[in-house]
C-alpha positions as CSV (number, residue, x, y, z in Angstrom):
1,X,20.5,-16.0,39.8
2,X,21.7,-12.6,40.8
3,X,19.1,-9.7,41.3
4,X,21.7,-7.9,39.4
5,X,21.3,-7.3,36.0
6,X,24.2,-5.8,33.4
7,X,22.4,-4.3,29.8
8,X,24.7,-3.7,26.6
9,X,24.0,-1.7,24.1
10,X,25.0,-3.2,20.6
11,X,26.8,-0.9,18.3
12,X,30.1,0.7,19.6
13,X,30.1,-2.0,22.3
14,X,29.3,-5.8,21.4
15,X,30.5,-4.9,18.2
16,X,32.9,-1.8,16.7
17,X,29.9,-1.4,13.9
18,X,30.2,2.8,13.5
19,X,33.0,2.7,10.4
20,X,30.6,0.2,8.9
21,X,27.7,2.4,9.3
22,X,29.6,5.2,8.2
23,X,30.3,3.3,4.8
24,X,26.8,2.9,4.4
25,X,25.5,6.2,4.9
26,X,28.4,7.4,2.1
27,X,26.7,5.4,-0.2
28,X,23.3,6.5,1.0
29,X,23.4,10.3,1.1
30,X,26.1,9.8,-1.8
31,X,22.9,8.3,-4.1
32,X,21.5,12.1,-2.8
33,X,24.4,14.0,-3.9
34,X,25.7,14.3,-0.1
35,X,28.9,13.9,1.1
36,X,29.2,14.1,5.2
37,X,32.7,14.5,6.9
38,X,33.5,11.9,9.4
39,X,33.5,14.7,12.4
40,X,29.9,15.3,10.9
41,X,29.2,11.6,11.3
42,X,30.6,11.4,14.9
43,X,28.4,14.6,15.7
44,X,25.5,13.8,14.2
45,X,25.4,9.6,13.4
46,X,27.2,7.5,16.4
47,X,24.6,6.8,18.9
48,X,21.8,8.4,16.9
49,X,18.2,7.3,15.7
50,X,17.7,7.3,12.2
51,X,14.9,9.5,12.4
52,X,17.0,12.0,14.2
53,X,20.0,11.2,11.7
54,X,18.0,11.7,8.1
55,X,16.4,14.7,9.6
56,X,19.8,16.3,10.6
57,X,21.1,15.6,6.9
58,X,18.4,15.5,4.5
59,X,17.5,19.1,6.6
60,X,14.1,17.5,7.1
61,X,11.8,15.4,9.2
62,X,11.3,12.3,7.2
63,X,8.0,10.1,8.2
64,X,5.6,7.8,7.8
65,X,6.5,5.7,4.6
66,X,9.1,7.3,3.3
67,X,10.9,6.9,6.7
68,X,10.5,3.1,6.6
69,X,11.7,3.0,3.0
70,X,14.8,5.0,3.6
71,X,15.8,2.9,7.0
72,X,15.2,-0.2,4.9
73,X,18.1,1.4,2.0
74,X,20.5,2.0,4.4
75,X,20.0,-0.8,6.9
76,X,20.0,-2.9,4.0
77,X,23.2,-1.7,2.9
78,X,24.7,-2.2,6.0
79,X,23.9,-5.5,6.5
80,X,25.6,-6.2,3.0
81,X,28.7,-4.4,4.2
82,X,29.1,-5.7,7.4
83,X,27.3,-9.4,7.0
84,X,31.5,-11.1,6.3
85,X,32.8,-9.1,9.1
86,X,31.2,-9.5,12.0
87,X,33.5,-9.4,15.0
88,X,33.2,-8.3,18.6
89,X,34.9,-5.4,20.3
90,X,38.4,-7.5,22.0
91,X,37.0,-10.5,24.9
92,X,33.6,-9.2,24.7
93,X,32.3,-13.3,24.0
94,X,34.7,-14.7,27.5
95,X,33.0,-11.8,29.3
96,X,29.9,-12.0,28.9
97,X,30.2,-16.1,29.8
98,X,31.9,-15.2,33.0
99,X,29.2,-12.8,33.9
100,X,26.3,-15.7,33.4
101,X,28.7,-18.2,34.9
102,X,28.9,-15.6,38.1
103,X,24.6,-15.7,37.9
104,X,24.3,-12.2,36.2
105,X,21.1,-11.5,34.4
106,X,22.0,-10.2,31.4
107,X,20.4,-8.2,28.5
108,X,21.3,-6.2,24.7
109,X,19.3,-3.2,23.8
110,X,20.0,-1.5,20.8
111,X,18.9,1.9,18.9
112,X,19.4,-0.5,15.8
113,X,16.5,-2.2,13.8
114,X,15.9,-6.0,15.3
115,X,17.3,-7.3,11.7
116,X,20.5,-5.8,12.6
117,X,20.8,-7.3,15.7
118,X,19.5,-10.9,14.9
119,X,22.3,-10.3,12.1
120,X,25.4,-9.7,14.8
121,X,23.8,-12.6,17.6
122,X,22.8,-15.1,14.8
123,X,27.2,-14.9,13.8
124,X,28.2,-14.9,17.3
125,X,25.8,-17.1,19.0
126,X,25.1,-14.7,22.0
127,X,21.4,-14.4,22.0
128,X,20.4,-17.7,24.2
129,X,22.5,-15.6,27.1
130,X,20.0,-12.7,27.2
131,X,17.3,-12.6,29.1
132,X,15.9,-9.3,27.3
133,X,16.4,-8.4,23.9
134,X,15.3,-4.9,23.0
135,X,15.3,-3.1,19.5
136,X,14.4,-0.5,18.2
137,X,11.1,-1.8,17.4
138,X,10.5,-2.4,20.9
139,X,10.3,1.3,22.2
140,X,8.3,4.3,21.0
141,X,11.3,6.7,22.2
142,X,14.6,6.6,21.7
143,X,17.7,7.3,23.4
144,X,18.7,9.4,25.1
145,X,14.7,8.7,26.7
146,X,15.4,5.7,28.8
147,X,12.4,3.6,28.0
148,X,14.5,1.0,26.3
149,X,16.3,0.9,29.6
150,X,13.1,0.8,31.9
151,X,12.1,-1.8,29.5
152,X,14.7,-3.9,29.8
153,X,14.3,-4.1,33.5
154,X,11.3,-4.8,33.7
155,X,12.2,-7.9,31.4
156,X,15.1,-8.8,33.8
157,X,13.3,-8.4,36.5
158,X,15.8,-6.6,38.2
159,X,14.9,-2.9,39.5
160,X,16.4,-0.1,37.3
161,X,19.4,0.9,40.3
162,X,20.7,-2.9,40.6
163,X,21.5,-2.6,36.2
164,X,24.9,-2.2,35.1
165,X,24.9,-0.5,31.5
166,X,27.3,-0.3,28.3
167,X,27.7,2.4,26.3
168,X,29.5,4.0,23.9
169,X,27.7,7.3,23.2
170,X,26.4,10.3,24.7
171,X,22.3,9.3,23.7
172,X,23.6,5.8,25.3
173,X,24.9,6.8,28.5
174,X,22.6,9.7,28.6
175,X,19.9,7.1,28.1
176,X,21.2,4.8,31.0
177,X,21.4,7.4,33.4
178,X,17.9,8.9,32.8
179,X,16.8,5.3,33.8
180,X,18.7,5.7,37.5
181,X,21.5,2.7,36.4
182,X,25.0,2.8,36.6
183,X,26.8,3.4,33.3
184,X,30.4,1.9,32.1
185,X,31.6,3.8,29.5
186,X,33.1,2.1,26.5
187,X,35.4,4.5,24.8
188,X,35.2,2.9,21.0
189,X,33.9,5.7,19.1
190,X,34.3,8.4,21.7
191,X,36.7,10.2,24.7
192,X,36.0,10.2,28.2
193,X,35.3,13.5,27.2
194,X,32.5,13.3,24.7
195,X,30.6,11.6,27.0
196,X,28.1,12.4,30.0
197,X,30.1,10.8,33.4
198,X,30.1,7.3,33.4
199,X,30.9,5.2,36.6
200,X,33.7,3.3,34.8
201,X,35.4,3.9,31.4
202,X,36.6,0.7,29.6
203,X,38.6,0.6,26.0
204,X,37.2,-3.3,25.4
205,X,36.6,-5.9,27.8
206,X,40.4,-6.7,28.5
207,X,39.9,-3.4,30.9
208,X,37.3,-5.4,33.0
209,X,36.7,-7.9,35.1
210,X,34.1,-9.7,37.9
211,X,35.8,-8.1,40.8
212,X,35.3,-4.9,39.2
213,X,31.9,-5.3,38.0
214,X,31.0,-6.4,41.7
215,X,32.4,-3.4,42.7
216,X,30.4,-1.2,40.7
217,X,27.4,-2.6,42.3
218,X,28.8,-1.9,45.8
């Protein structure tokens, strides 16, 4: 095996979840008599902790129990919305078996709750190709602090400048790069521009390939 390790983040880049998690937070902060624009949601909700997102629109920190009740509501409801739809973002399945074929370590972690996650691998069958799953259970901080980055290294085994990342949003790749790896920006939910620089920019995984991943690492 390689003593090279490539870590994706979840939503935005195994699977285009953000329009899902949209709808769910309408029906959430609709329950509260809130109504957020989608440029409010791209600001404030793509790539973000929920602790960071219900404080930013409830206009309050929210902790303790009440925090764990909320994230169960809207989790919950996500899971309803998006449980018949699962999907990944274009090639993402023949990618990832090339890169284990090619001796890659590889690894998912995810600002999402683990019931989430287990939700998205236990449609698409990807978790027995992980080495190290991280959620957001896992780490005390979330992104853009890179302990679920260092974390995941440690896991792989594999030190923190020899790990290719995925990302899709400015905590992510912010994240990544706070952790010393090289970053390849996936542009689902974001421009070039929204985003801190990124080695490599990808639409989907049509845009990528083994001879460019090896170069990345050169």
């Amino acid at each position: 095996m390689k003593e090279q390790a490539i870590i994706f983040d979840m939503d935005g880049v195994i699977c285009h979840t953000n329009p899902f998690h949209s709808e769910a937070f309408r029906v959430f902060f609709g329950k509260r008599g809130l109504n957020p624009s989608e440029e409010e949601f791209a600001r404030h909700m793509y790539g973000k902790s929920n602790k960071y997102i219900f404080a930013h629109f409830l206009g309050r920190e929210v902790v303790g129990t009440e925090f764990t009740a909320l994230e169960q509501e809207k989790e919950g409801l996500f899971r309803e919305i998006y449980a018949d739809k699962v999907e990944t973002l274009p090639e993402f399945l023949p990618f990832l078996q090339s890169l284990k074929k090619e001796g890659y370590r590889t690894g998912v972690a995810t600002s999402a709750p683990r019931a989430n996650l287990d939700l998205i691998m236990g449609h698409l069958g990807f978790g027995p190709s992980m080495e190290s799953v991280m959620a957001s259970e896992n780490v005390k901080k979330h992104k853009p602090d890179p302990e679920v980055y260092l974390s995941s290294s440690r896991n792989l085994n594999v030190d923190p400048a020899r790990c290719l990342v995925f990302e899709d949003s400015h905590s992510g790749v912010s994240a990544a790069r706070n952790a010393g790896m090289r970053v390849v920006g996936v542009l689902s939910s974001h421009s070039k521009e929204e985003l801190p620089p990124c080695d490599h920019y990808i639409r989907d995984y049509r845009d990528i390939d083994l001879e460019m991943v090896s170069g990345l690492f050169s």
